[in-house]
C-alpha positions in Angstrom: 24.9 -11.4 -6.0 27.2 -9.7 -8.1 25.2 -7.6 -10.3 22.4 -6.0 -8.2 21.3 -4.3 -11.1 20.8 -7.7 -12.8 18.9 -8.7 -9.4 16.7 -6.0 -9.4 15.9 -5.1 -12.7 12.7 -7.3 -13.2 11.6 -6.2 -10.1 11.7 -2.9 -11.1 10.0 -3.9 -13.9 6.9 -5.4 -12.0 6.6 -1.5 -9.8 6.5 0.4 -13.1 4.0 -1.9 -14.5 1.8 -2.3 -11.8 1.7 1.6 -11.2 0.5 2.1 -14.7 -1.9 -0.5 -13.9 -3.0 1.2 -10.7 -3.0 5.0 -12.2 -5.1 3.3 -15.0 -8.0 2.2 -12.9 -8.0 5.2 -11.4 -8.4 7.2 -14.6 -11.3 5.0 -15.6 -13.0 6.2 -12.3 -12.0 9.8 -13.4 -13.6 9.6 -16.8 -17.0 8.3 -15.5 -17.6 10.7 -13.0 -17.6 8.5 -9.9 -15.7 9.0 -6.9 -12.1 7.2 -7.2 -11.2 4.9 -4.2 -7.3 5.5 -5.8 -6.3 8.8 -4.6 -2.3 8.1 -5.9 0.2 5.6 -6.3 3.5 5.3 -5.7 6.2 2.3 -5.7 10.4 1.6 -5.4 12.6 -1.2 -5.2 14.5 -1.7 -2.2 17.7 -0.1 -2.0 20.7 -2.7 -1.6 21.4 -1.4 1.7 18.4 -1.6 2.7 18.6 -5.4 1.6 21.4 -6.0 2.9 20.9 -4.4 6.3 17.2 -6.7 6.1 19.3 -10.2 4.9 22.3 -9.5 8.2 19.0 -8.8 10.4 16.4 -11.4 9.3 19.4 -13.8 8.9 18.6 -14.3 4.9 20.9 -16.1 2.7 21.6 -13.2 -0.4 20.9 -16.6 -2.6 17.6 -16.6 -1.2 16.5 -13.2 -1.0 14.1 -13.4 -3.5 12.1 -16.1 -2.5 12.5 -15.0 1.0 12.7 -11.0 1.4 8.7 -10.3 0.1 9.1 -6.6 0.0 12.4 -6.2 -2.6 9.6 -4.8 -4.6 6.8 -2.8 -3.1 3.8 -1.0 -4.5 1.5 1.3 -2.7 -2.2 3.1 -2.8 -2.8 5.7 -1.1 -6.8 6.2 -0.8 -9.1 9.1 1.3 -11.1 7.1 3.1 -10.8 4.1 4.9 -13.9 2.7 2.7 -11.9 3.2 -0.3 -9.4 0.4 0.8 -12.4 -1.9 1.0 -13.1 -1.1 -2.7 -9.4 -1.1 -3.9 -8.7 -4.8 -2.0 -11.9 -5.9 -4.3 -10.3 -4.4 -7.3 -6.9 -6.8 -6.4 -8.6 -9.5 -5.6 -10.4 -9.5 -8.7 -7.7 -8.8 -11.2 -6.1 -12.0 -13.2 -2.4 -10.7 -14.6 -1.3 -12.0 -11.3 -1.4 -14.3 -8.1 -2.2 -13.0 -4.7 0.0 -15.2 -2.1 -0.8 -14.1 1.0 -3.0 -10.9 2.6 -2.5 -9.1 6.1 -5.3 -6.9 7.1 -3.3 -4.4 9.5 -6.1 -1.7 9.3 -8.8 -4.9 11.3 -5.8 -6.2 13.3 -3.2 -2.9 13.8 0.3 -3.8 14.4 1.3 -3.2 18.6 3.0 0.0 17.0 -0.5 1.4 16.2 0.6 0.7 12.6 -2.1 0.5 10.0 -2.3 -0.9 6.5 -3.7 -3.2 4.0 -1.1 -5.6 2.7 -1.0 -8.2 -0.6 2.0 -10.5 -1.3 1.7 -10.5 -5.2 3.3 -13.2 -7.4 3.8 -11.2 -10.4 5.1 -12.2 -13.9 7.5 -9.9 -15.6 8.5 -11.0 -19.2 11.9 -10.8 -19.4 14.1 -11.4 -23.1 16.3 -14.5 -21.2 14.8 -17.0 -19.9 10.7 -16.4 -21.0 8.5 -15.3 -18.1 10.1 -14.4 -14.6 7.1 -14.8 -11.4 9.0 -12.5 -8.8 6.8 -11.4 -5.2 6.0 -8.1 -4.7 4.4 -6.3 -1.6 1.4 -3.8 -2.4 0.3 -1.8 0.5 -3.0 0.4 0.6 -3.8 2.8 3.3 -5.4 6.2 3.9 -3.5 9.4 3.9 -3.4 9.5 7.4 -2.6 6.0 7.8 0.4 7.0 5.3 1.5 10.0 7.2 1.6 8.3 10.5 3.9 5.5 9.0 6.3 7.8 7.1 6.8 9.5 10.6 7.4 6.2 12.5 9.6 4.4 9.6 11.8 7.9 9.6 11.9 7.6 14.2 13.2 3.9 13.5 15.8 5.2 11.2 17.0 7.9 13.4 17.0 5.6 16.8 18.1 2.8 14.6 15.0 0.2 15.2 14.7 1.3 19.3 12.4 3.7 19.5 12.8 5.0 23.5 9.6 3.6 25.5 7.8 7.2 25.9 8.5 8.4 22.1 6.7 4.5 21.8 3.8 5.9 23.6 3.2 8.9 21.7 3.0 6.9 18.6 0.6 4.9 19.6 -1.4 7.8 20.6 -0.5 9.7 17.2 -2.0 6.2 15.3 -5.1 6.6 17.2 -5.6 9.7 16.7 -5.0 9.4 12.5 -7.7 6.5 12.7 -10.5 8.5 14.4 -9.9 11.4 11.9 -10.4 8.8 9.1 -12.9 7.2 10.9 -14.6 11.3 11.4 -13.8 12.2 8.1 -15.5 9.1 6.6 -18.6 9.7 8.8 -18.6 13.5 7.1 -18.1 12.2 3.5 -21.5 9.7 4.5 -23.2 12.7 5.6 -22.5 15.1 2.4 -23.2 12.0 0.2 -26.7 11.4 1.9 -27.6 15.3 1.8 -26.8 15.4 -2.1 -29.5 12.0 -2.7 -32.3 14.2 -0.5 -31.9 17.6 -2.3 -31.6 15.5 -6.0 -34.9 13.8 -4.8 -35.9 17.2 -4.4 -35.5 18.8 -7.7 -36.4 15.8 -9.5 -40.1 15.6 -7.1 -40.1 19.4 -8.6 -39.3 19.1 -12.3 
């Protein structure tokens, strides 16, 4: 691996091409009025350091990271409720430009951590000007806000007590995670409720006009 910029470029590639992708669908839900299940995207390649921290962990040849490392290119969606996951995992699972290897439903069966999220392992073909069409793996993640800012917390405790999080601090993650997922759960309930008043008083005005 001598030119990690050679490595990495297609995967780079494959983020910047599925966030247009992404953004796209959600702008066709913009322009016809309905409520987007997309409410942003974002998406990086892995730092080296981060690889090669990940490879020395995971015991991973650097020859065989990129059959074996799934996440050196990772997508995500965020959406506002946890319904909207439902609808974006259709939208994947529907879509042809690319081959879904693998899915982990985190947000059904949460991690011990409390950690929930939707995961896809992607075989995705970038087109590259040597050597044709290049099928690299890419990890795209979907998840609520809250979902999101529960996990951007815990990765950044990880960092700072460098993967052993002290038993207690453990604790009052797994409290936190709870917490975020009956606020989604609440704030899903609420969305139902406004949806269902808006039907009634349309059924209203139309019984009057």
């Amino acid at each position: 691996m001598k030119d990690w910029n050679t490595v990495l470029a297609p995967y780079k590639q494959a983020v910047d091409e599925l966030k247009i992708k992404l953004r796209g669908i959600r702008e066709q839900y913009h322009l016809s009025s309905k409520h987007t299940p997309i409410e942003f995207v974002t998406g990086r390649v892995k730092p080296v350091n981060s690889i090669l921290e990940k490879a020395k962990r995971k015991n991973i040849d650097l020859n065989s990271i990129e059959e074996e490392m799934q996440d050196l290119a990772g997508v995500r969606v965020m959406c506002q409720f946890v319904g909207d996951i439902d609808t974006v995992v259709e939208l994947v699972r529907a879509r042809t430009d690319f081959e879904i290897i693998e899915e982990r439903d985190y947000i059904k069966h949460k991690k011990e951590s409390g950690y929930r999220s939707y995961h896809f392992v992607l075989r995705y073909p970038v087109q590259m000007i040597e050597g044709g069409e290049k099928r690299i793996l890419v990890e795209l993640q979907i998840r609520t806000l809250a979902m999101n800012f529960w996990a951007t917390i815990e990765h950044s405790l990880q960092y700072k007590y460098s993967g052993k999080i002290p038993e207690e601090v453990e604790k009052r993650l797994q409290r936190a995670a709870e917490a975020a997922f009956r606020l989604d759960e609440e704030m899903s309930q609420i969305r139902g409720e406004v949806q269902d008043a808006h039907k009634i008083i349309s059924k209203k005005r139309d019984s009057i006009g």
